[in-house]
N, C-alpha and C positions, 0 to 999 in steps of 0.2 A: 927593650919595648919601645915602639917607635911613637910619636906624638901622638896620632891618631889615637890609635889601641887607651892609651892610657887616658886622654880626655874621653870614651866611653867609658871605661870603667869607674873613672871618679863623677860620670854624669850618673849612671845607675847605683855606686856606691850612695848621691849626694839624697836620690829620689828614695831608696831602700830606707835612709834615717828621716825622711821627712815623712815615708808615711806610719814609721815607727812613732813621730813626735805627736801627728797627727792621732795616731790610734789613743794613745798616752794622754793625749788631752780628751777625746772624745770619752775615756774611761772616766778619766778624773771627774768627768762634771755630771755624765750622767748613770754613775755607778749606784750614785746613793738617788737617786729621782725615781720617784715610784706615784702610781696613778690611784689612790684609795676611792672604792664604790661604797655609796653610802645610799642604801634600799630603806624610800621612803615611802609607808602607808599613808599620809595624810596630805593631799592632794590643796589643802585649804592653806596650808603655812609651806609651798614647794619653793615661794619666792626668798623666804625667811632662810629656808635650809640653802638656797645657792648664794645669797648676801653673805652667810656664813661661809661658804665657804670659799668665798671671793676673799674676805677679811683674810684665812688661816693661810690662802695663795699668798698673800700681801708681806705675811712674816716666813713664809717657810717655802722659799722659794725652789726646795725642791721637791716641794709634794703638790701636785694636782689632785682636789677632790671633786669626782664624779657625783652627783647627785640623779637620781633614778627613783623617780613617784610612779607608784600605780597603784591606785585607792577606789574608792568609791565602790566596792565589794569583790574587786578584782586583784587584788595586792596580794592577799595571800595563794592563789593559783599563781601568779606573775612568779610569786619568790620561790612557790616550789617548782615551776617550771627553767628558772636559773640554775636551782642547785642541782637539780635530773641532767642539765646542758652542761655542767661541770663549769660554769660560770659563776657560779657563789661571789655573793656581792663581798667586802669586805666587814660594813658594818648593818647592821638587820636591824628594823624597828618589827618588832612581834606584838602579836598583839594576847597575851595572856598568856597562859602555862600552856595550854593544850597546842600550842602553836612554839612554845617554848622546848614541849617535850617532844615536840616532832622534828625538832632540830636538835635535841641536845646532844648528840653525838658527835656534831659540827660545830660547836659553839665553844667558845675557849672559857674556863672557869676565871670569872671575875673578881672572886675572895679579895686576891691582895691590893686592886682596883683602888688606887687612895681616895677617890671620888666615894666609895661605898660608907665611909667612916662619916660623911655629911648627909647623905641621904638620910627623909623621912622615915623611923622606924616602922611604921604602918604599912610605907608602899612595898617592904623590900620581899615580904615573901611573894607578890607578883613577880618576881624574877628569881626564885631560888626553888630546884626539884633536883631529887635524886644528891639534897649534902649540898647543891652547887649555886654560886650566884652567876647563874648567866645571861641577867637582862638586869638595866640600870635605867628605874624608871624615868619616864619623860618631864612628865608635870605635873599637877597635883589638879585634878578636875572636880569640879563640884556640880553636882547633878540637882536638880529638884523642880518648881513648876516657876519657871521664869515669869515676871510679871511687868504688864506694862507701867511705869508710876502715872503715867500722864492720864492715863484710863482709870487709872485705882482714883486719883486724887478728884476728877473730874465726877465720880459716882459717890464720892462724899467715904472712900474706905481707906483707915489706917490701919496697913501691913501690921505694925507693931501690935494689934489688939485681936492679929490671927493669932493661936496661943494650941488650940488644937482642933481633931476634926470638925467638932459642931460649928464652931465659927469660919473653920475653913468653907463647912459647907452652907453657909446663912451669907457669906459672901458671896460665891458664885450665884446662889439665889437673888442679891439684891444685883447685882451686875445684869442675870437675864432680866430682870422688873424692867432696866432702865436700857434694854438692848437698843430700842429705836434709837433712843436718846441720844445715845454714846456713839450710837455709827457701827454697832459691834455687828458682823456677819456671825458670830458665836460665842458664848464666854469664853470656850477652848479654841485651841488649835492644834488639837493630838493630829498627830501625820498616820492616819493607821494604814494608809498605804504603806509603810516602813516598816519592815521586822525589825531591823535592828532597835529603832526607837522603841518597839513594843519590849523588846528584851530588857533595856537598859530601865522602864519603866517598871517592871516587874519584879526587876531584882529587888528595888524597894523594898518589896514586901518577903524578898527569898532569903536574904542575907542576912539576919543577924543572928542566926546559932552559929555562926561560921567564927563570930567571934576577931574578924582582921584576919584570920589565918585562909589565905587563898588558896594553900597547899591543899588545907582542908575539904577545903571547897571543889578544888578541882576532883579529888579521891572518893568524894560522897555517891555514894552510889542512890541516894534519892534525892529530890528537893523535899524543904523542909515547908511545910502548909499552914504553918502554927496561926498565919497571919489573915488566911486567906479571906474569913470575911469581909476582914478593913480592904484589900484587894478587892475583892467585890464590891466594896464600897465607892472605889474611886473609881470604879469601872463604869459603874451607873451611872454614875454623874458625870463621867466625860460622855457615855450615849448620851445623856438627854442631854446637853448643853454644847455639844462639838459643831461647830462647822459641818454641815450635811454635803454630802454624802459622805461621812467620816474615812469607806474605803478608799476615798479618792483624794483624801488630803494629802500629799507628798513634804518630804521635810525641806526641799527649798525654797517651796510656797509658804508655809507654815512663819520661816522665819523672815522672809526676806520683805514679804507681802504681807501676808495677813498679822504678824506681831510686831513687822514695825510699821506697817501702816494706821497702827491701832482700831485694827479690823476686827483681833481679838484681843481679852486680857492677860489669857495665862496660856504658854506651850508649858510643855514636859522637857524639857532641855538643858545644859548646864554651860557654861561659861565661856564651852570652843563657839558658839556663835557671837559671844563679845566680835572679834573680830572683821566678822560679815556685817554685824550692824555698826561698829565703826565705818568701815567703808563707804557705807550708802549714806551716812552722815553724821560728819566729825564730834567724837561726846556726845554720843547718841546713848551708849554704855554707862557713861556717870551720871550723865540725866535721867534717864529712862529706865534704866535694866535692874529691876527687883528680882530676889529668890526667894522662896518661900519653901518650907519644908512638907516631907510627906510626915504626916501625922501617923505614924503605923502602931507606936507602944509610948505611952505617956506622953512628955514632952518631944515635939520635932526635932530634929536635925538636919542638915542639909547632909547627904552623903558623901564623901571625899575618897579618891584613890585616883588612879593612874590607869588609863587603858590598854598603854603604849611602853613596850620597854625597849632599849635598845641594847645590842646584843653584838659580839665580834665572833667572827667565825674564824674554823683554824681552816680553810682550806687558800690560804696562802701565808707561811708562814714570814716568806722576805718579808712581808707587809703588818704582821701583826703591832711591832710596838711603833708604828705608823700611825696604825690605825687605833690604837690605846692613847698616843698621843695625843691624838685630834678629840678623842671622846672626854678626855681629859679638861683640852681645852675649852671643850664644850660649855664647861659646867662651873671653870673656874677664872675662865677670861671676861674684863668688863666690856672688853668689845664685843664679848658674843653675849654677854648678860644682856646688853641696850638692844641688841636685837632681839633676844627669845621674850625678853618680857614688854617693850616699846612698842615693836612691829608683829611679832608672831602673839603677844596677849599671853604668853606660857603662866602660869604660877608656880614657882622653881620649887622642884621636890627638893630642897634643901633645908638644914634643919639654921633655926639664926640668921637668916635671910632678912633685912631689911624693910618692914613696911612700907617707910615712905616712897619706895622705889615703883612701887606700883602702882599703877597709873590711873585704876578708877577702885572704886568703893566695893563692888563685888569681888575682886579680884581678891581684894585686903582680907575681906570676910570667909572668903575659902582658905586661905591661907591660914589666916586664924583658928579654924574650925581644925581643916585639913592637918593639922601638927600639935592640935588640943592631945590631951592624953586622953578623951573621949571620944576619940577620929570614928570613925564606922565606913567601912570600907563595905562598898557595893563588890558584887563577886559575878555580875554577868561575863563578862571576859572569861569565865574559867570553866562556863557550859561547855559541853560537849560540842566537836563542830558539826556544823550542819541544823543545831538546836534551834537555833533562831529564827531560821530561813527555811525548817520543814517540820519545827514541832509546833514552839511556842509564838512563834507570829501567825502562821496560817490560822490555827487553833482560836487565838484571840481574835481576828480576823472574824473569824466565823460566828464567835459568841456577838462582837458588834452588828454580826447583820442578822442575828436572833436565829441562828441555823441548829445553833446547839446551845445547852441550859448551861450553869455555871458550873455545876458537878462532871457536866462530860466534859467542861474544858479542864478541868483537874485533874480528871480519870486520864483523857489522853495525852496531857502535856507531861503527866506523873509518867504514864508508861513509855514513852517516847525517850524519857529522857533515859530510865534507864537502861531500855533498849540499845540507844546509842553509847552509855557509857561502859556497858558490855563487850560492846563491838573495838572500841576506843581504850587509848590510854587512861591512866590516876586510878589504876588500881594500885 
């Protein structure tokens, strides 16, 4: 074999092992690197979910987490429109059973999830149908008639001597006496432009045969009316005293303007606006942000559960204990605790969670209430869909602009719903 000849072959033999070496390496490093999608409903904490997952890039440097918001009534057409595209995100925030059940096929059974053993007892049947846990709820929400203190204290009224409805309703009375006075545009600021607000307000009065059990809830084939006059009761009073034209109140006017301008004294709202009225100015929350309970049977309570469960799908299996990882860390890292509860305002569905850690006086008080052994868990999440947005919002709608009596708004919301729950799963 003459020089030539054989310096080509040891130049092709030298190239054939370098891009062997090269292949060898490019395996080694990004064998195990994997991109997990994390599909987020709630468009108000999107900065919180990518801080988070900037932190989990920081320690696991071979997982990139996509973060993907589409909220504000569009989230759940978005997510079913990914999993139709064979694009299924990796981790799913759902919002209720009826959304739970419309995935559970695609959703991996959470049971052995070590995270599930710390969760709040009360929130867990919002993530458990058909035997299975397949959603781990978000955070612990407390619902009830938000109230300005600067307004209350300015009109000469102590919160602590509302006790039940007649003084609930002798306050809002001495509040309109002194409306010039105060600068109030209305004692309320119900958004009845909003179905969904109207839904979340109604449950008040719809939820307590259900007992905490949301399974239940979701499989009832009626609503239950037991309450309905005290519902009528607070129905009247939000007409005569709301911000006019009450259809045209919207819920980011409601909170941003009119109840932290102290334009009014009380929304219908619960504690995910903490955040918003942080923002527009700092311990605006611990100064300012009162709850007050719906008076529906004896003593009040503020209502507590979860709207928001989150949920791992199987349709990428390389990715699952990826993405079990990361939900993990979620729940059990301090670096992600100073974010869900500091920046995003969360109240940790966890059971022994530390008071001091949270950072204004509401938050403590849901917390408290939200993991009492006398929790009461609101059950709108678990209506049929479409409920809100073509039964019971329109319907209410119409009784505020005096189109229909209080009995047809019963007659039709009663029949609509089981209409829909006909047509629909939780049988």
């Amino acid at each position: 074999m003459n020089l030539k000849r054989m310096s080509l072959l040891l130049l092709t033999l030298f190239c054939v092992i370098s891009i062997a070496v090269l292949e060898f390496a490019n395996y080694g490093s990004t064998s195990n690197s994997h991109t997990i999608e994390f599909f987020n409903q709630k468009p108000e904490v999107t900065s919180g979910y990518q801080e988070l997952a900037r932190l989990y890039e920081k320690t696991h440097p071979n997982i990139k987490v996509k973060i993907t918001t589409v909220g504000n009534g569009s989230g759940a057409s978005a997510l079913q429109a990914k999993f139709v595209s064979g694009d299924a995100p990796d981790i799913v925030m759902l919002g209720g059973l009826p959304e739970i059940d419309r995935y559970h096929n695609r959703l991996l059974n959470l049971d052995k999830l070590p995270i599930q053993k710390k969760i709040v007892p009360s929130l867990k049947s919002g993530g458990r149908i058909y035997g299975r846990n397949l959603g781990v709820a978000v955070d612990i929400e407390g619902y009830g008639w938000a109230y300005n203190k600067a307004v209350f204290k300015k009109a000469g009224i102590d919160a602590a001597q509302i006790t039940d409805y007649a003084s609930f309703k002798a306050a809002v009375e001495k509040l309109n006496s002194q409306k010039k006075a105060l600068g109030l545009s209305g004692v309320f600021g119900f958004n009845g432009a909003d179905t969904s607000s109207i839904t979340s307000f109604s449950a008040q009065f719809l939820s307590q045969s259900y007992h905490n059990n949301l399974t239940k809830a979701y499989r009832s084939q009626h609503l239950n009316w037991r309450y309905s006059k005290r519902m009528a009761a607070y129905v009247d009073l939000v007409k005569r005293y709301n911000v006019k034209p009450i259809l045209s109140v919207r819920y980011d006017a409601s909170v941003q303007d009119l109840f932290f301008h102290g334009k009014v004294a009380m929304i219908p709202q619960g504690n995910w606006i903490i955040p918003t009225l942080d923002q527009a100015q700092k311990g605006f929350s611990a100064k300012n942000l009162g709850m007050l309970p719906y008076f529906v049977k004896g003593k009040g309570q503020i209502m507590t559960g979860s709207s928001w469960y989150l949920g791992i799908t199987n349709e990428h299996p390389q990715r699952e204990k990826d993405a079990k990882d990361f939900l993990q860390w979620l729940y059990n890292s301090p670096e992600s605790e100073n974010v869900i509860v500091q920046q995003m305002r969360y109240v940790p569905p966890i059971i022994n969670f530390d008071l001091n850690k949270l950072p204004d006086p509401l938050s403590k008080e849901i917390y408290r209430i939200g993991t009492g052994k006398h929790a009461e868990v609101p059950v709108h999440k678990q209506f049929p869909n479409g409920f809100n947005q073509e039964a019971i919002g329109p319907n209410m709608q119409r009784y505020f602009a005096n189109k229909i009596s209080w009995q047809q708004f019963v007659q039709r919301t009663e029949s609509q719903y089981y209409q829909l729950r006909q047509i629909q799963g939780g049988r």
